[in-house]
PDB file of N, CA, C and O in Angstrom:
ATOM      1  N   UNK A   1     410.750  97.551  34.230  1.00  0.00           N
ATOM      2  CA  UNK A   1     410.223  96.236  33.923  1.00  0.00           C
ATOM      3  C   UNK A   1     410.405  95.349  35.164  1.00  0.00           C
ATOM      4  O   UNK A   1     411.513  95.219  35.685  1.00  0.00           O
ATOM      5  N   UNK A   2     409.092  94.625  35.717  1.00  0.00           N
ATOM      6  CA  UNK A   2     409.648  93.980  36.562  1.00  0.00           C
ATOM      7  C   UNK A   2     409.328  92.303  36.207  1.00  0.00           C
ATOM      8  O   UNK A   2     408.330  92.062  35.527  1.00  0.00           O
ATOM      9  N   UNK A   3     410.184  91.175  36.677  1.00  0.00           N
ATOM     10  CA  UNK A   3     410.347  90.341  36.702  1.00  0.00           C
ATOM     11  C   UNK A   3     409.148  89.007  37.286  1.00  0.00           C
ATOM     12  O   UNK A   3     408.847  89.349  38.430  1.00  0.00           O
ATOM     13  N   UNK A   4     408.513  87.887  36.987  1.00  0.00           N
ATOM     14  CA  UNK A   4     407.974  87.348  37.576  1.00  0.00           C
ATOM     15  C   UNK A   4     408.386  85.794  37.276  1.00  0.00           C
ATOM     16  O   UNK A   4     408.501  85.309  36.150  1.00  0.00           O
ATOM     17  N   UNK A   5     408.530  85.295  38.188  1.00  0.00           N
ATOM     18  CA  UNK A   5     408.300  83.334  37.800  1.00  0.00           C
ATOM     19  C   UNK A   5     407.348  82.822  38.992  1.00  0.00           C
ATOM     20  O   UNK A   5     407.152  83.095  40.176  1.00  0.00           O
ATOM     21  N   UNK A   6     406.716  81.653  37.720  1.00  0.00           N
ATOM     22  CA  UNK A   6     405.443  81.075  38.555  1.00  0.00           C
ATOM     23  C   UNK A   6     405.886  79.449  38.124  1.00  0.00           C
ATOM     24  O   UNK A   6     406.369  79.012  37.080  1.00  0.00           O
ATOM     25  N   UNK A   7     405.579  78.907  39.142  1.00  0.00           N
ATOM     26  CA  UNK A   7     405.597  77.324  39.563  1.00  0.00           C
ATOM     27  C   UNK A   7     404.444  76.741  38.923  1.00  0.00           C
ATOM     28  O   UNK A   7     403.981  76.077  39.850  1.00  0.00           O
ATOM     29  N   UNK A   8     403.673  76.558  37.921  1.00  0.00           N
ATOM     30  CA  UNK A   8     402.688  75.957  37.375  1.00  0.00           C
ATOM     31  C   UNK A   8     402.136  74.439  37.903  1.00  0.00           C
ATOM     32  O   UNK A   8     402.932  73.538  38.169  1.00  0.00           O
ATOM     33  N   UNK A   9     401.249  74.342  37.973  1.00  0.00           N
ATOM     34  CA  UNK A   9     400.390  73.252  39.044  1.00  0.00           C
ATOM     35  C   UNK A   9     399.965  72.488  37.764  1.00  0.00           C
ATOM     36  O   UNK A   9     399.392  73.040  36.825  1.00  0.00           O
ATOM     37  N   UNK A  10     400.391  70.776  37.812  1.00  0.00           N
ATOM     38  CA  UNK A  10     399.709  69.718  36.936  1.00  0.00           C
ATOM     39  C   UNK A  10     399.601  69.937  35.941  1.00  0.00           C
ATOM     40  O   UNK A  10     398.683  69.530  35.230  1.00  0.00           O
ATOM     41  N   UNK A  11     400.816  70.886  35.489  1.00  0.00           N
ATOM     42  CA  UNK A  11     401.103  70.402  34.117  1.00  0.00           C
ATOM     43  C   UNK A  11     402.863  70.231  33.305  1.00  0.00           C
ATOM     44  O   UNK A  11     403.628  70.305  34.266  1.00  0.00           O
ATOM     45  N   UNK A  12     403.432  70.108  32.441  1.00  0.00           N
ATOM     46  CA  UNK A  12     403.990  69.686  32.078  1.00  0.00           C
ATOM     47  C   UNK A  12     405.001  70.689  32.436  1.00  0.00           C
ATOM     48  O   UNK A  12     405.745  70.248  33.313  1.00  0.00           O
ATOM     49  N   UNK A  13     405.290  71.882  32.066  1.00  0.00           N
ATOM     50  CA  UNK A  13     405.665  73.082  32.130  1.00  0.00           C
ATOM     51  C   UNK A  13     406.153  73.130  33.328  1.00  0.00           C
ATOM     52  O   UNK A  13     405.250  73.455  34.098  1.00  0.00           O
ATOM     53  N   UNK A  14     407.793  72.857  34.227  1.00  0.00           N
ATOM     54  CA  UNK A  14     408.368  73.401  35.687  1.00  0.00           C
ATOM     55  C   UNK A  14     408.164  74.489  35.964  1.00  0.00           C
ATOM     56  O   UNK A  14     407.830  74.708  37.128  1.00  0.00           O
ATOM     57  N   UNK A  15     408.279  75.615  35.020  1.00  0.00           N
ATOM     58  CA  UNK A  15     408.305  77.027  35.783  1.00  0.00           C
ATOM     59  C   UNK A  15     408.102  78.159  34.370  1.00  0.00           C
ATOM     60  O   UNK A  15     408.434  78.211  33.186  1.00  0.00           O
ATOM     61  N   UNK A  16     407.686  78.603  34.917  1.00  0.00           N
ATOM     62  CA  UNK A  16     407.193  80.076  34.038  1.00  0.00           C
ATOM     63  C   UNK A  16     407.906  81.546  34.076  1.00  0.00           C
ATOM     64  O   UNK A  16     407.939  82.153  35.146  1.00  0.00           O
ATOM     65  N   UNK A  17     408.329  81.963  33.200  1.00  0.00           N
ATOM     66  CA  UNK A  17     409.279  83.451  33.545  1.00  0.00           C
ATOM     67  C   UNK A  17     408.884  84.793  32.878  1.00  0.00           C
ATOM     68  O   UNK A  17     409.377  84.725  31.752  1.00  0.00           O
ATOM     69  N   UNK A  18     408.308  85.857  32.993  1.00  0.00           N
ATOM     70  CA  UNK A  18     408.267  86.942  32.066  1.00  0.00           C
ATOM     71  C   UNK A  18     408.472  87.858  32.872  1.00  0.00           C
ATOM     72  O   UNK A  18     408.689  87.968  34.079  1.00  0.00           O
ATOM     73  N   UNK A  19     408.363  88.517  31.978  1.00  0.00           N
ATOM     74  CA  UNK A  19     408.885  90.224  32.242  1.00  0.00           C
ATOM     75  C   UNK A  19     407.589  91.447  32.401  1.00  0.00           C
ATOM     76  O   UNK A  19     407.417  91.478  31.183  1.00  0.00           O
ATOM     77  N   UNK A  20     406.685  92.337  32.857  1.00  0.00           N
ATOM     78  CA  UNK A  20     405.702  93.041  32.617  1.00  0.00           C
ATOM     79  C   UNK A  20     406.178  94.402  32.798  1.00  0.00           C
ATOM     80  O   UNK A  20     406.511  94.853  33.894  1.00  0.00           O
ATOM     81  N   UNK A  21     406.208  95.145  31.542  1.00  0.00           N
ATOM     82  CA  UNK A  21     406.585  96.491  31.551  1.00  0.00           C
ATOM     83  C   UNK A  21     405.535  97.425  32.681  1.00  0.00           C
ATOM     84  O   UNK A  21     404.809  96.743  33.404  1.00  0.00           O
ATOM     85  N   UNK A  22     405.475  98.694  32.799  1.00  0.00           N
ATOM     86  CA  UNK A  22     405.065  99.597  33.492  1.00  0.00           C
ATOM     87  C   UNK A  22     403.553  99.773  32.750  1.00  0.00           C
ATOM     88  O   UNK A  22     402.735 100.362  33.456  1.00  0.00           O
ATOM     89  N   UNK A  23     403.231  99.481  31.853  1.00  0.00           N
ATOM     90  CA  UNK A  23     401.806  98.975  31.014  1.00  0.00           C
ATOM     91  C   UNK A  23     401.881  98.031  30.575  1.00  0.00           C
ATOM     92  O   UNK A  23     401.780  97.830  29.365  1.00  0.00           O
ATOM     93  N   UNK A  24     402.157  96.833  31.772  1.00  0.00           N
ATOM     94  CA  UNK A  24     401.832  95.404  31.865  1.00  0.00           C
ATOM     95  C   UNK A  24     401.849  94.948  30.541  1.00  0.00           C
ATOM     96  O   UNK A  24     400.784  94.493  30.123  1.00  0.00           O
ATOM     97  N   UNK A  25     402.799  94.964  29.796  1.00  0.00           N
ATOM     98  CA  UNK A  25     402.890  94.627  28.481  1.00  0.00           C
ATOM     99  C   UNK A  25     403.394  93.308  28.834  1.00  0.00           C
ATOM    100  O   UNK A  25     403.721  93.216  30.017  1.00  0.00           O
ATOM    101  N   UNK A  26     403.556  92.194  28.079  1.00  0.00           N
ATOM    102  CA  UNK A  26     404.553  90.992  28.481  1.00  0.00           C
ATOM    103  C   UNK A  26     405.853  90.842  27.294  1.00  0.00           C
ATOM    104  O   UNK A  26     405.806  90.931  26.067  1.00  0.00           O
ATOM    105  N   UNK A  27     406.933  90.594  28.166  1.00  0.00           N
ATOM    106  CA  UNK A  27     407.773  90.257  27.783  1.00  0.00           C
ATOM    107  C   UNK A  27     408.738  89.180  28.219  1.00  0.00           C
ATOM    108  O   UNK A  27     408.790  88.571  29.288  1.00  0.00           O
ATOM    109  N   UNK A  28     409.581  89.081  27.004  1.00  0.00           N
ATOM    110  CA  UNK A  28     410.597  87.483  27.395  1.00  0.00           C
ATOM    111  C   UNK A  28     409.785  86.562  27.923  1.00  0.00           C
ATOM    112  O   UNK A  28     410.112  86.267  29.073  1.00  0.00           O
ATOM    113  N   UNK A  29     408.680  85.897  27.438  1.00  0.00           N
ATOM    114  CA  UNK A  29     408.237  84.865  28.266  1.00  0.00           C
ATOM    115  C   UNK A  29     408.590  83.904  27.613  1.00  0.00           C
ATOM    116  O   UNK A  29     408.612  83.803  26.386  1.00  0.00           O
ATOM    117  N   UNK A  30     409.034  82.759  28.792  1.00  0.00           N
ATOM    118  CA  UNK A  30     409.952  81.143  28.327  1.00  0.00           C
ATOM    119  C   UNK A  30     409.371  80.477  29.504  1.00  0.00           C
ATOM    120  O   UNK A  30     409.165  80.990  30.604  1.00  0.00           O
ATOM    121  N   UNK A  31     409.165  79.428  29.183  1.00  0.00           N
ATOM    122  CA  UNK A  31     408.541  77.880  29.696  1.00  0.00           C
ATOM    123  C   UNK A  31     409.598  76.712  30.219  1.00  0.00           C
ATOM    124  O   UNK A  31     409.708  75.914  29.288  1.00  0.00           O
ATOM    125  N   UNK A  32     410.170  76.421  30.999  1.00  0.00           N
ATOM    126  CA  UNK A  32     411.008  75.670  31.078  1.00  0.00           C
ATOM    127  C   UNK A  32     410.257  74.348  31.555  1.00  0.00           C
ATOM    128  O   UNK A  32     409.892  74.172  32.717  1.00  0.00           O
ATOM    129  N   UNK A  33     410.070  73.421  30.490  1.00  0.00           N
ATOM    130  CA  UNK A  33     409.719  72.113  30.037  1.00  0.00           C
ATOM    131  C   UNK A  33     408.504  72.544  29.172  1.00  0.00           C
ATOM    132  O   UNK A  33     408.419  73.546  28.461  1.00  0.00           O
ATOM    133  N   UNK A  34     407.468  71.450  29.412  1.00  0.00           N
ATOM    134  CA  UNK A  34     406.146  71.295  28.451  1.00  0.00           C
ATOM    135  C   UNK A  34     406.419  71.216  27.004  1.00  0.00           C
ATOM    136  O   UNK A  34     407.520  70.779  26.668  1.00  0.00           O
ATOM    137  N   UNK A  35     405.653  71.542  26.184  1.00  0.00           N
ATOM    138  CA  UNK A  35     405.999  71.096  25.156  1.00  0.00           C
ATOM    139  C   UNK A  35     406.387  72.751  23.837  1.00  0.00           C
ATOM    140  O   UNK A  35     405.713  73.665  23.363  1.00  0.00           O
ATOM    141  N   UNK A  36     408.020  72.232  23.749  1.00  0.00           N
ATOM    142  CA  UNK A  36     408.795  73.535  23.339  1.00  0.00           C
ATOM    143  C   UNK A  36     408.596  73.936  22.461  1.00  0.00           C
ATOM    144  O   UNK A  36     409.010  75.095  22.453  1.00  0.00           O
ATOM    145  N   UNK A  37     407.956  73.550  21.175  1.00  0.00           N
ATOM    146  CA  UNK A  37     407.633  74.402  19.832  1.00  0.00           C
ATOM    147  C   UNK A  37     406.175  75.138  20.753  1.00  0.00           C
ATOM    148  O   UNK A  37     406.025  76.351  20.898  1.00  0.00           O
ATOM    149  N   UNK A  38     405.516  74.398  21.122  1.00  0.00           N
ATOM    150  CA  UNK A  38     404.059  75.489  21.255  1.00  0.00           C
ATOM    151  C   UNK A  38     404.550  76.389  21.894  1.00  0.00           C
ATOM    152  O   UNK A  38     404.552  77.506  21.376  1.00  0.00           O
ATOM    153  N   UNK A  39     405.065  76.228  23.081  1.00  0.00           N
ATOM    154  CA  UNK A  39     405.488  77.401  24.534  1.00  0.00           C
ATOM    155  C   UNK A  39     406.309  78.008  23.507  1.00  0.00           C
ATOM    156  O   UNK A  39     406.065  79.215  23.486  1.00  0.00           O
ATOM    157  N   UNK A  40     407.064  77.728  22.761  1.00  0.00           N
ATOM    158  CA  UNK A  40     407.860  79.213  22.188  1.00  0.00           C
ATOM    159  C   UNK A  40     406.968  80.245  21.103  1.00  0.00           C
ATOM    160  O   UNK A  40     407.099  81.395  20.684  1.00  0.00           O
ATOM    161  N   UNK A  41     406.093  79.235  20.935  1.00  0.00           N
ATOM    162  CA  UNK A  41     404.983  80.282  19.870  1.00  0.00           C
ATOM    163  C   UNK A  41     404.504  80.645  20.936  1.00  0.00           C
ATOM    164  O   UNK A  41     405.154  81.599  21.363  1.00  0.00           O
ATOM    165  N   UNK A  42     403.684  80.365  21.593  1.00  0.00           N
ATOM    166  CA  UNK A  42     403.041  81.474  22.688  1.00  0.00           C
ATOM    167  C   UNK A  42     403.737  82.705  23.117  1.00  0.00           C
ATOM    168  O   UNK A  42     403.197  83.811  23.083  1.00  0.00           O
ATOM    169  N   UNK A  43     405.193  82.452  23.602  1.00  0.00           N
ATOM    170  CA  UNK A  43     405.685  83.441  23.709  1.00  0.00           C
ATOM    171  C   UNK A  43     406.058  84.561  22.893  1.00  0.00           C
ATOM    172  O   UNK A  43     406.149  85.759  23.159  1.00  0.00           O
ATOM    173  N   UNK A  44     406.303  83.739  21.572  1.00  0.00           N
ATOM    174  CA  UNK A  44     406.315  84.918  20.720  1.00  0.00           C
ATOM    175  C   UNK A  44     405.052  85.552  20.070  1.00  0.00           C
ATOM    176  O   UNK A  44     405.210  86.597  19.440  1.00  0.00           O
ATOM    177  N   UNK A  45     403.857  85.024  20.169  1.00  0.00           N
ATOM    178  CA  UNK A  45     402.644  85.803  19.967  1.00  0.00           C
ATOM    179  C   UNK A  45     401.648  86.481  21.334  1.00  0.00           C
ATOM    180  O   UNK A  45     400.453  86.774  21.304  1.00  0.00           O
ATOM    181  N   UNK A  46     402.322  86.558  22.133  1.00  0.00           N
ATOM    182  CA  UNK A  46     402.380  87.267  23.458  1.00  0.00           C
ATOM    183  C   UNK A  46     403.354  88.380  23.828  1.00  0.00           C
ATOM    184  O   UNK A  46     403.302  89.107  24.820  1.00  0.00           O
ATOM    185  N   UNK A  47     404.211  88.377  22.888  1.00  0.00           N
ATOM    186  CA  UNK A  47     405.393  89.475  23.233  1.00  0.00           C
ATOM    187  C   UNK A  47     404.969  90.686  22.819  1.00  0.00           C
ATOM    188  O   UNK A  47     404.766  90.955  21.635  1.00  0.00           O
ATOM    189  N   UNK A  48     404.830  91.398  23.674  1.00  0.00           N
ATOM    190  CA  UNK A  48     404.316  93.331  23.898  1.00  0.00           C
ATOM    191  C   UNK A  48     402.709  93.135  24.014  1.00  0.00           C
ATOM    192  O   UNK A  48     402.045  94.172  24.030  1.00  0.00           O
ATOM    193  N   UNK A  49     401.926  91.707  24.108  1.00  0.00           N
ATOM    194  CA  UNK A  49     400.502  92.199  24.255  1.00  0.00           C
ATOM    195  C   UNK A  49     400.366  92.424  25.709  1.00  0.00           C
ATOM    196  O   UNK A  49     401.057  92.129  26.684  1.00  0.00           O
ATOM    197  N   UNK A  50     399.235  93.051  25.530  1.00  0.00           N
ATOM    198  CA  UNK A  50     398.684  93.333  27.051  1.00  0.00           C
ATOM    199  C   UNK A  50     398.127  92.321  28.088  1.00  0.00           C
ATOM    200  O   UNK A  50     397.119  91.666  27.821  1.00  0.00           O
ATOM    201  N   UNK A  51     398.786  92.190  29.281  1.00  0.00           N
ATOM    202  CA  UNK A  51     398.598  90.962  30.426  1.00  0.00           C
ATOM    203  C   UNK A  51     397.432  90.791  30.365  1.00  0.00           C
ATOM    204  O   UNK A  51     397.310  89.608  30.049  1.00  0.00           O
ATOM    205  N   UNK A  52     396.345  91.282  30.480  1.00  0.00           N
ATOM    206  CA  UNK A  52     395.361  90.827  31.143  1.00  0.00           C
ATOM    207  C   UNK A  52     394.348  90.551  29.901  1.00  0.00           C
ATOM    208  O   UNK A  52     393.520  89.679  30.166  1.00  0.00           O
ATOM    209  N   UNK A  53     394.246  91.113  28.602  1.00  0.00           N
ATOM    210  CA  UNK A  53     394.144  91.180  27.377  1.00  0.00           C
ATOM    211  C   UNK A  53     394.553  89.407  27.503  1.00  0.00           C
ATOM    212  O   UNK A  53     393.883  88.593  28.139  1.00  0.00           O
ATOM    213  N   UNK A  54     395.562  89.164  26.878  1.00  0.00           N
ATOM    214  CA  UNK A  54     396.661  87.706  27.365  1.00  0.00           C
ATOM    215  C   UNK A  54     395.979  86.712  27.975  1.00  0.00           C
ATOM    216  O   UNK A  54     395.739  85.660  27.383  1.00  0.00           O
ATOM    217  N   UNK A  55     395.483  87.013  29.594  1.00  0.00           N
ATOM    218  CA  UNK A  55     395.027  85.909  30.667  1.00  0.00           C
ATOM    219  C   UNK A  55     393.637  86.012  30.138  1.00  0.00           C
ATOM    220  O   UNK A  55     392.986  85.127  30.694  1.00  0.00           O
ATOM    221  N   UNK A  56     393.059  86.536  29.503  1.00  0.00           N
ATOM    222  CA  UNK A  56     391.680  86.295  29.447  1.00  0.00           C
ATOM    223  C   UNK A  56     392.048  85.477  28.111  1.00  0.00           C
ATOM    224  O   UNK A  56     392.083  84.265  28.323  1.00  0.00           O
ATOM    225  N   UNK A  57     392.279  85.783  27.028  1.00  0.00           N
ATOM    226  CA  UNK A  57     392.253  84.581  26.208  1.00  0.00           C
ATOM    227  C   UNK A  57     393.068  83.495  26.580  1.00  0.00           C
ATOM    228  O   UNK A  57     392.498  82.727  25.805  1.00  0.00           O
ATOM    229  N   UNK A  58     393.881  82.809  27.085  1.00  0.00           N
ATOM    230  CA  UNK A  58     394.303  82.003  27.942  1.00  0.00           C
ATOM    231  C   UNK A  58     393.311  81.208  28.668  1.00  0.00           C
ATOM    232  O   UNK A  58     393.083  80.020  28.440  1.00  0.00           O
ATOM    233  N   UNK A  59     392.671  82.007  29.653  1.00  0.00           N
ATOM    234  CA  UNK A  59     391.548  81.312  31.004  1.00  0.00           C
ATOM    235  C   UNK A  59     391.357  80.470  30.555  1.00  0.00           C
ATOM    236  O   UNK A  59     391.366  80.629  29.335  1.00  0.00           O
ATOM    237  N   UNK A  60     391.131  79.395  30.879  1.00  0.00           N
ATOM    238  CA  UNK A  60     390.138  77.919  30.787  1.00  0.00           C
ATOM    239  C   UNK A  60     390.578  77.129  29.770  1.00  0.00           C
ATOM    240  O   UNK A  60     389.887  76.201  29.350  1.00  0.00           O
ATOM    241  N   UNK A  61     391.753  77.418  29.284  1.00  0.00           N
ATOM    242  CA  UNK A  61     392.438  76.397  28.118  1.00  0.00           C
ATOM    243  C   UNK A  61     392.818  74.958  28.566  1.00  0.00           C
ATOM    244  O   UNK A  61     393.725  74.852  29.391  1.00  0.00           O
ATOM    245  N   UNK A  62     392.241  73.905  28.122  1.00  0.00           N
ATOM    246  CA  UNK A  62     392.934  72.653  28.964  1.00  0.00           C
ATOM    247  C   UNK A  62     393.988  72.206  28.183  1.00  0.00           C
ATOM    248  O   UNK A  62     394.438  72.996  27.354  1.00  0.00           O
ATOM    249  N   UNK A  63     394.553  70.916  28.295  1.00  0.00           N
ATOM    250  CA  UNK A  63     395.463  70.274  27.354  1.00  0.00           C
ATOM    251  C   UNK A  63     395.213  68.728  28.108  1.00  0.00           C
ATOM    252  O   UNK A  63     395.565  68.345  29.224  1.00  0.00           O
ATOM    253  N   UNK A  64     394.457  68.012  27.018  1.00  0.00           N
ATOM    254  CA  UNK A  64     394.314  66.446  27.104  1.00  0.00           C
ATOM    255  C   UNK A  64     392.947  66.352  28.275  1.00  0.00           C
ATOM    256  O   UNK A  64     392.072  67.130  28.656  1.00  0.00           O
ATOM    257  N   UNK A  65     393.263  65.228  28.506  1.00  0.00           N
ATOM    258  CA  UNK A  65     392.422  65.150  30.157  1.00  0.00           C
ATOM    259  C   UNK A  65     392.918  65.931  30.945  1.00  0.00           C
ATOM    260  O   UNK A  65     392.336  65.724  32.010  1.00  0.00           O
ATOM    261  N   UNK A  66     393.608  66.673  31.069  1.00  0.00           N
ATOM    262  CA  UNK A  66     393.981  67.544  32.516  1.00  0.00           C
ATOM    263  C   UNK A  66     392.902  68.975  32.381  1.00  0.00           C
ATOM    264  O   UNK A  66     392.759  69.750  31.435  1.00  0.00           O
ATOM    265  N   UNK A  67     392.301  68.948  33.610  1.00  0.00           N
ATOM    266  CA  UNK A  67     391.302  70.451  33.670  1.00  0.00           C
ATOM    267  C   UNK A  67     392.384  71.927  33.481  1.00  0.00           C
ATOM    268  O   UNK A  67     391.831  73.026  33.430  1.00  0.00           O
ATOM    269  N   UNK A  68     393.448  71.866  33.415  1.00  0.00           N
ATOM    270  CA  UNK A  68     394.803  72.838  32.956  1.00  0.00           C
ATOM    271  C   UNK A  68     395.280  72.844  31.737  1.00  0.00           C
ATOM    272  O   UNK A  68     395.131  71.881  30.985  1.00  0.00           O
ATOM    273  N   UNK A  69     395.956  74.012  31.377  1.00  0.00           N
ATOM    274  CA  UNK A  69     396.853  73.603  30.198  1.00  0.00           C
ATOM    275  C   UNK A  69     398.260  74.457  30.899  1.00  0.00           C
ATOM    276  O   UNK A  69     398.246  74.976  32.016  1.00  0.00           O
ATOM    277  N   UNK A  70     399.510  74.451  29.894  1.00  0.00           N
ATOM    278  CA  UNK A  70     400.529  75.484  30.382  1.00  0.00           C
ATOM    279  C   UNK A  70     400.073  77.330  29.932  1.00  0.00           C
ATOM    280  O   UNK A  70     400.655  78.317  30.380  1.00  0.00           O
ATOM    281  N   UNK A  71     399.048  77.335  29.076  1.00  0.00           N
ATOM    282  CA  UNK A  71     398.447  78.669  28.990  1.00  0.00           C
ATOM    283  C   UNK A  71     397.749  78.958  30.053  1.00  0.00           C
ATOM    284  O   UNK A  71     397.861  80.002  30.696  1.00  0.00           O
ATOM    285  N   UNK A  72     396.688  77.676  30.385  1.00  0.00           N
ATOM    286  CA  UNK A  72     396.105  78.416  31.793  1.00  0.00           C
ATOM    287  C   UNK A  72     396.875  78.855  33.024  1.00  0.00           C
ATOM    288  O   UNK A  72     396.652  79.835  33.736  1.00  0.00           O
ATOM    289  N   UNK A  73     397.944  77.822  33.149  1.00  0.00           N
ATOM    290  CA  UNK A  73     398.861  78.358  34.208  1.00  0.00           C
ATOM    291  C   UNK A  73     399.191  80.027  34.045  1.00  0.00           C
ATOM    292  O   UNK A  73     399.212  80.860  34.952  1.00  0.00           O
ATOM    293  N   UNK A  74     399.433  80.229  32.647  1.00  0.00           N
ATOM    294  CA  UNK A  74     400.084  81.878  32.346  1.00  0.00           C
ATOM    295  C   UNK A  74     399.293  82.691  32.951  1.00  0.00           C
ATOM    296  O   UNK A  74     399.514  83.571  33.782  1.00  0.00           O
ATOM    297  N   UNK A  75     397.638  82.038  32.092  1.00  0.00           N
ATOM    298  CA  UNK A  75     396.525  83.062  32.590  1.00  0.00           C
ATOM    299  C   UNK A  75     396.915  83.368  34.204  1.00  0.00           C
ATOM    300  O   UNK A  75     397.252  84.420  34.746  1.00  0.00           O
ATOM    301  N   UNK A  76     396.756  82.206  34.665  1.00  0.00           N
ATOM    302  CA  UNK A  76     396.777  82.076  36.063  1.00  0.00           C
ATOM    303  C   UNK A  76     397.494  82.841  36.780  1.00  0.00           C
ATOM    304  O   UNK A  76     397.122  83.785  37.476  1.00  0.00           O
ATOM    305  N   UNK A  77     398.797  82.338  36.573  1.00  0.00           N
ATOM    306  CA  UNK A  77     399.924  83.695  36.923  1.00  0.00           C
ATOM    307  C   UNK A  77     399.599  84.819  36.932  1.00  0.00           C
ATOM    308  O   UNK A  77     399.451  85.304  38.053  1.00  0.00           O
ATOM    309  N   UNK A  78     399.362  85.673  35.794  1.00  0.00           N
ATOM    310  CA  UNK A  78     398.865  87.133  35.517  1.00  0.00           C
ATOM    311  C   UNK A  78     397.834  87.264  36.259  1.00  0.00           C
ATOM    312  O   UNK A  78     397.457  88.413  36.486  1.00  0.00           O
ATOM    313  N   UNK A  79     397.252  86.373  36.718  1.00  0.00           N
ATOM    314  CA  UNK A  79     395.933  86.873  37.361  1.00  0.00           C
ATOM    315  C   UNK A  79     396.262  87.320  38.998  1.00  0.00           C
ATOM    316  O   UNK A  79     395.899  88.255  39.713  1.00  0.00           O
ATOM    317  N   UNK A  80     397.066  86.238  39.163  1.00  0.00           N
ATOM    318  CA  UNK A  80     397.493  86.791  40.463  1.00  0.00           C
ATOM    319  C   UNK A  80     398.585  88.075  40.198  1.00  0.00           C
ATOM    320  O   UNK A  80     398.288  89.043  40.898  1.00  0.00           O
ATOM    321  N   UNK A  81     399.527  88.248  39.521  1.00  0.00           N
ATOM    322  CA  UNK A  81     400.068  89.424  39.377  1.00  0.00           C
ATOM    323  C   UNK A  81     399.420  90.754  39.535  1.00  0.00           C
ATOM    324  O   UNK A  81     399.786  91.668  40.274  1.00  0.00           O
ATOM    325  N   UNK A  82     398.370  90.721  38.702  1.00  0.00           N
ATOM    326  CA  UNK A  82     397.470  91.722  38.505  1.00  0.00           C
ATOM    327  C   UNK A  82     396.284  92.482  39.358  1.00  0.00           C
ATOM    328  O   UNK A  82     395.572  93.487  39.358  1.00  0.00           O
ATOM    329  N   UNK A  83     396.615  91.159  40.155  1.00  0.00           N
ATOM    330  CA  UNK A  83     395.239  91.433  41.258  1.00  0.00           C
ATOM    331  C   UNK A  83     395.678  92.556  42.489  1.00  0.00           C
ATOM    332  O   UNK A  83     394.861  92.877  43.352  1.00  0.00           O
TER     333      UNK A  83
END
């Protein structure tokens, strides 16, 4: 399993942490800030799905006026992981 944290851009959310098994499964993912009941449901309805499965429903999620949300950041992340 290897380890990733991502710095999320313009949004609420400081930093991003999961885990991607050897079939990019996701795991342990936690949000440190943004808003903590949603980020902990995400994480727990993200735990063992498949990354890229994940960043595609994610992509293009906003939150409020901001062209971002803290899901798109995830997407985002994985996308660069994956690439």
């Amino acid at each position: 399993m290897t380890h990733y944290t991502y710095h999320p851009k313009g949004v609420c959310a400081m930093q991003i942490d999961y885990d991607l098994d050897e079939e990019n499964k996701i795991h342990n993912l936690a949000f440190l800030g943004g808003c903590n009941g949603n980020l902990k449901a995400i994480g727990r309805l993200l735990e063992g799905r498949d990354a890229k499965e994940a960043a595609d429903i994610l992509r293009g999620n906003i939150c409020g006026y901001k062209n971002t949300s803290c899901a798109d950041q995830l997407a985002r992340s994985i996308d660069e992981v994956l690439a």
